[in-house]
N, CA, C and O atoms as a GROMACS GRO file, in nm:
protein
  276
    1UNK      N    1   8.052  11.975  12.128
    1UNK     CA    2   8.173  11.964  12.052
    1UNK      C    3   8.172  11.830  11.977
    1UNK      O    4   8.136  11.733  12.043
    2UNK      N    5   8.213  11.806  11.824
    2UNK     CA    6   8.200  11.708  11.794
    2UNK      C    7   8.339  11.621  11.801
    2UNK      O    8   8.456  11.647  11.832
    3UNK      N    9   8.257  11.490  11.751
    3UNK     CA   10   8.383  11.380  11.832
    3UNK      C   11   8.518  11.400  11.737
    3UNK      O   12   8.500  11.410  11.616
    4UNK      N   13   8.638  11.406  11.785
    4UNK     CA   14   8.739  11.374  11.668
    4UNK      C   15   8.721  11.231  11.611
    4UNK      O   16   8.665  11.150  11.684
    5UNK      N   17   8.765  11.187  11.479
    5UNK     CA   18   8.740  11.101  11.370
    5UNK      C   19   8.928  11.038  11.414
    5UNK      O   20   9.023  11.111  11.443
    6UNK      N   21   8.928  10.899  11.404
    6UNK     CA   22   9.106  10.846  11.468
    6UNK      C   23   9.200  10.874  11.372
    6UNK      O   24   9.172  10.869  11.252
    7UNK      N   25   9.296  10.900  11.410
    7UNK     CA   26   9.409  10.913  11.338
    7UNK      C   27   9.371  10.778  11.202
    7UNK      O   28   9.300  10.680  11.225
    8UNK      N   29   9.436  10.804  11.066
    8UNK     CA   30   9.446  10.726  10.987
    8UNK      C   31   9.614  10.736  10.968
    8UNK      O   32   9.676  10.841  10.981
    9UNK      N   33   9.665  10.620  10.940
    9UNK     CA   34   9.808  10.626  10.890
    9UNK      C   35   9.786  10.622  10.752
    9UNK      O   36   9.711  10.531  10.716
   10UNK      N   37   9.840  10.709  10.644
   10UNK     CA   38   9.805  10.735  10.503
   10UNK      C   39   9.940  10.586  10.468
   10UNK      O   40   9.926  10.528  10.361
   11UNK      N   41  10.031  10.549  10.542
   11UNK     CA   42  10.102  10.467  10.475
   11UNK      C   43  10.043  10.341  10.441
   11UNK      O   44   9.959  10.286  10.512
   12UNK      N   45  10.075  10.307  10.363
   12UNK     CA   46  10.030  10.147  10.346
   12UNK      C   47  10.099  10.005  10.400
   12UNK      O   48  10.215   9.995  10.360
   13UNK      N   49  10.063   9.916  10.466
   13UNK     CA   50  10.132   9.837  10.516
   13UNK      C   51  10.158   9.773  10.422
   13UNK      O   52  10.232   9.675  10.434
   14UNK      N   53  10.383   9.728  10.543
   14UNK     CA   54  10.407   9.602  10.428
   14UNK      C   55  10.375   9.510  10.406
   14UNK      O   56  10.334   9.429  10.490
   15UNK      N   57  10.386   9.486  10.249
   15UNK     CA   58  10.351   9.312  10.229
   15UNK      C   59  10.437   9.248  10.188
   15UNK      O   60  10.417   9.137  10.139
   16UNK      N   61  10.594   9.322  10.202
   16UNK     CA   62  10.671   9.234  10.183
   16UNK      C   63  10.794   9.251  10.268
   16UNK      O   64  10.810   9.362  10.319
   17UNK      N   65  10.882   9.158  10.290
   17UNK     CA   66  11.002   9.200  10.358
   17UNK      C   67  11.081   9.288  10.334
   17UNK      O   68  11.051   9.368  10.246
   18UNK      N   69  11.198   9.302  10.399
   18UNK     CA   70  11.292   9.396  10.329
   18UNK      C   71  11.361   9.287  10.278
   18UNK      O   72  11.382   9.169  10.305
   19UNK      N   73  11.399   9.400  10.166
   19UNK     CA   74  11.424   9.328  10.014
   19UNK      C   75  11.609   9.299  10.058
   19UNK      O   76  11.679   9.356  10.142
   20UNK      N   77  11.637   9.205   9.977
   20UNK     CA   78  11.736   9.146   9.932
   20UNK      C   79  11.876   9.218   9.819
   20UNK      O   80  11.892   9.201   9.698
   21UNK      N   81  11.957   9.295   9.914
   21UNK     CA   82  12.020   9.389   9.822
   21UNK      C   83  12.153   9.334   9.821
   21UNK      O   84  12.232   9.339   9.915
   22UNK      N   85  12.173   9.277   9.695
   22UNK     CA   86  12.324   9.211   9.718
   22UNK      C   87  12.433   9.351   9.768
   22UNK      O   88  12.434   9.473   9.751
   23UNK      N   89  12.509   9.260   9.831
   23UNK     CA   90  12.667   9.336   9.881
   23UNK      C   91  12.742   9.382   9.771
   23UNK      O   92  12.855   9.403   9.816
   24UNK      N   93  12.739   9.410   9.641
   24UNK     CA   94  12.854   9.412   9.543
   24UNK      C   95  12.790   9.515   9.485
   24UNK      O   96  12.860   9.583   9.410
   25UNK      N   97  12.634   9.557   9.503
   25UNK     CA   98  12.572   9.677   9.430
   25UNK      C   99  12.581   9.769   9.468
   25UNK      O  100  12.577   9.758   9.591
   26UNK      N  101  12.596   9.900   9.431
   26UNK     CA  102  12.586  10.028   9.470
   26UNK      C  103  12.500  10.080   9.565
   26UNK      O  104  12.386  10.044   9.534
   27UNK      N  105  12.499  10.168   9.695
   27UNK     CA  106  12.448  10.181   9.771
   27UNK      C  107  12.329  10.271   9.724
   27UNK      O  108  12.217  10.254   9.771
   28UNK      N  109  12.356  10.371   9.627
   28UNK     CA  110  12.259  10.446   9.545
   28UNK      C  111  12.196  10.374   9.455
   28UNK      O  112  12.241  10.341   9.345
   29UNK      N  113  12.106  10.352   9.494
   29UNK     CA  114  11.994  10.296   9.382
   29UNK      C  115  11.984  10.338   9.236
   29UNK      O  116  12.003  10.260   9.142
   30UNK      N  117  11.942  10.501   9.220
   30UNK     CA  118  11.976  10.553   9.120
   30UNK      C  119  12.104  10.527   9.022
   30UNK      O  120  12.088  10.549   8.902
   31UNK      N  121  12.238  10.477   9.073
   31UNK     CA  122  12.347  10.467   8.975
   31UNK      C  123  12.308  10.321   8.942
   31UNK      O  124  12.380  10.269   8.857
   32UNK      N  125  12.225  10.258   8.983
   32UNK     CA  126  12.259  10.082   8.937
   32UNK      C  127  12.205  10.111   8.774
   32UNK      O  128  12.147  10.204   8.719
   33UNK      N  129  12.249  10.001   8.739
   33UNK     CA  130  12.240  10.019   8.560
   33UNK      C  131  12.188   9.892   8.561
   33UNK      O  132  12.172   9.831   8.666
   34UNK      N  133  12.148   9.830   8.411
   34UNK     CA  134  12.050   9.742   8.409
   34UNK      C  135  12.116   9.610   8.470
   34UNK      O  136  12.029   9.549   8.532
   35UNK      N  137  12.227   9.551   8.475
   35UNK     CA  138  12.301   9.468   8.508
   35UNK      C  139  12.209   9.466   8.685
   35UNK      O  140  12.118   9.404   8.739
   36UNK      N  141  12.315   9.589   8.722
   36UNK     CA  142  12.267   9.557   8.875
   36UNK      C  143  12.053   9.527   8.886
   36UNK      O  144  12.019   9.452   8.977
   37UNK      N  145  12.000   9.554   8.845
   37UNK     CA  146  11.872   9.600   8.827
   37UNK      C  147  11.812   9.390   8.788
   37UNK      O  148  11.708   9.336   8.824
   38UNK      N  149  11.890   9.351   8.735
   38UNK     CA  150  11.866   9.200   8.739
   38UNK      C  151  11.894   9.145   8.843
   38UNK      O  152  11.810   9.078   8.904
   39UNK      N  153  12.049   9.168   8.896
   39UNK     CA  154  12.082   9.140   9.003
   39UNK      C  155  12.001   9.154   9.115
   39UNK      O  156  12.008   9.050   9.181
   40UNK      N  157  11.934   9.227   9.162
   40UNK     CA  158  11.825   9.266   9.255
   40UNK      C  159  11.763   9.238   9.245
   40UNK      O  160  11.734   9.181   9.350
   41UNK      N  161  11.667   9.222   9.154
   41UNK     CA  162  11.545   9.118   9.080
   41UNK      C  163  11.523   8.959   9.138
   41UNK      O  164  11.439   8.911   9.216
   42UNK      N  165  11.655   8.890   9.053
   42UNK     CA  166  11.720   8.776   9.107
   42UNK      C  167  11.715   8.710   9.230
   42UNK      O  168  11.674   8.596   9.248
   43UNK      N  169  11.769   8.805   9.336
   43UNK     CA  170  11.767   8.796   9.457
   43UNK      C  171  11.670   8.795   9.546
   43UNK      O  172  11.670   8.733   9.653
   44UNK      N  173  11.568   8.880   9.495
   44UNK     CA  174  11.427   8.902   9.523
   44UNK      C  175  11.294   8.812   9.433
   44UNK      O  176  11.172   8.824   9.445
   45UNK      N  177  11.353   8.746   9.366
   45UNK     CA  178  11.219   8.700   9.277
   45UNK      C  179  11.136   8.616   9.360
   45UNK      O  180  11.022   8.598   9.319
   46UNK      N  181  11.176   8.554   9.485
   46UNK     CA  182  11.067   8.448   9.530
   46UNK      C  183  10.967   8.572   9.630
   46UNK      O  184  10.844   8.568   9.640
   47UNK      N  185  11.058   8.675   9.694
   47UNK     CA  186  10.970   8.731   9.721
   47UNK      C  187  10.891   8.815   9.683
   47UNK      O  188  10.796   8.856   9.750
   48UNK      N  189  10.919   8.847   9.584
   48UNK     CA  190  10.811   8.992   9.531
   48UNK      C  191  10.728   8.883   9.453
   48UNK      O  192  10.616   8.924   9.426
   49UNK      N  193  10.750   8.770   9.414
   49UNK     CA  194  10.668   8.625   9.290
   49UNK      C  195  10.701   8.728   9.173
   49UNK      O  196  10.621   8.815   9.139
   50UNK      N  197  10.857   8.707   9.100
   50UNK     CA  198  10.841   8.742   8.999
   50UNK      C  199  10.913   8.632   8.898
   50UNK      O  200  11.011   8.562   8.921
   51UNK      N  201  10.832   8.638   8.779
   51UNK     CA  202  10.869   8.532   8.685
   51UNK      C  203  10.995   8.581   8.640
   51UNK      O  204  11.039   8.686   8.686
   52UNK      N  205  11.056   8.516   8.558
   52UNK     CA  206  11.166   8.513   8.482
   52UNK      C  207  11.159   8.595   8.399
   52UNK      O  208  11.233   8.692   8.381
   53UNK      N  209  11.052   8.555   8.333
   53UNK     CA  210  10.986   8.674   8.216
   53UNK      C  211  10.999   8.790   8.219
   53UNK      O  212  11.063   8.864   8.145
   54UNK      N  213  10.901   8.823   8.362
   54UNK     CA  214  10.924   8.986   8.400
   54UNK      C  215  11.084   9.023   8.402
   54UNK      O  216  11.109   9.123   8.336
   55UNK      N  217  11.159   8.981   8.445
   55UNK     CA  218  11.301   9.021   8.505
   55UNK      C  219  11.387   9.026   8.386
   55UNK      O  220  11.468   9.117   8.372
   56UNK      N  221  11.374   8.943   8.310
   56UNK     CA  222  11.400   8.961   8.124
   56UNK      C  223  11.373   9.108   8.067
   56UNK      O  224  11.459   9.192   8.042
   57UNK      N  225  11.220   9.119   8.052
   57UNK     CA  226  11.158   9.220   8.006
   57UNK      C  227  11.225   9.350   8.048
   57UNK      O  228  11.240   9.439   7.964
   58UNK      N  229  11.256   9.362   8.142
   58UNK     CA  230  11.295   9.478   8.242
   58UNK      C  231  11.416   9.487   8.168
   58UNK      O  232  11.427   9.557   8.068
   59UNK      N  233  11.521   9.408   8.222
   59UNK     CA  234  11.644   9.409   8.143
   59UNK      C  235  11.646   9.412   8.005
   59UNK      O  236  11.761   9.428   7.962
   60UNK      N  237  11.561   9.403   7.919
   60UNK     CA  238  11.578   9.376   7.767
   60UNK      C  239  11.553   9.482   7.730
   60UNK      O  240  11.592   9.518   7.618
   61UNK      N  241  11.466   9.582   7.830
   61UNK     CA  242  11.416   9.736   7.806
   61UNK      C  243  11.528   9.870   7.854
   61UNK      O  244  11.534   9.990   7.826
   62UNK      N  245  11.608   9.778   7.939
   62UNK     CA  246  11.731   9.836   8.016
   62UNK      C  247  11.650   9.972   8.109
   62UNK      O  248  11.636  10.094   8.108
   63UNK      N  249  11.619   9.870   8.171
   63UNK     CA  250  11.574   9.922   8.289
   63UNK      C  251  11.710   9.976   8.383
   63UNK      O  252  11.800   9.895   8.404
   64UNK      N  253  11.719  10.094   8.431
   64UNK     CA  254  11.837  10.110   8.537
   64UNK      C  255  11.756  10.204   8.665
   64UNK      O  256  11.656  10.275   8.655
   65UNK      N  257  11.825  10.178   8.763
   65UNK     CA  258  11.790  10.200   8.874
   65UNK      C  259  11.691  10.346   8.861
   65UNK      O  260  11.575  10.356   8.902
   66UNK      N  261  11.771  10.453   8.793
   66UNK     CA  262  11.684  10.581   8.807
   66UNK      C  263  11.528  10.544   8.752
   66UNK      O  264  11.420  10.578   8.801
   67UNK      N  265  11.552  10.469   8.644
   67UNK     CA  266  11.407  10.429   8.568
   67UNK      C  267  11.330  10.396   8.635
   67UNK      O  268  11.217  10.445   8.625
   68UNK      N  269  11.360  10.302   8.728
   68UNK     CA  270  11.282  10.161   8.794
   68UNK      C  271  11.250  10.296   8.925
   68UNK      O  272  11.169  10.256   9.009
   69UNK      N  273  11.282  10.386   8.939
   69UNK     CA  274  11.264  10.511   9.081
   69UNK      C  275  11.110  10.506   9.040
   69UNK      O  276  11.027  10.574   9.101
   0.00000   0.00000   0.00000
């Protein structure tokens, strides 16, 4: 009989914390609109390392929550 091969977990481990969701945003991700979508950004930029730039860009493109799904 041949050997079984080990379980693989297909998930990928985290590399980052759980994220930083201000209290004043919508619990549905999908309804946040580009406003909230900075806001989250903001809050999160040291940890995800995101520039200013990026978080601009996003918003200047009006990024909203369903988009960013």
């Amino acid at each position: 009989m041949p050997a079984s091969s080990p379980a693989v977990d297909p998930t990928p481990p985290d590399t980052c914390g759980t994220p930083n969701i201000p209290s004043n945003l919508p619990s549905n991700l999908r309804k946040w609109n580009r406003e909230h979508m900075k806001e989250f950004l903001e809050a999160n930029q040291k940890e995800y390392e995101l520039a200013e730039k990026h978080i601009a860009a996003l918003y200047d493109q009006e990024v909203s929550g369903r988009a960013f799904l």
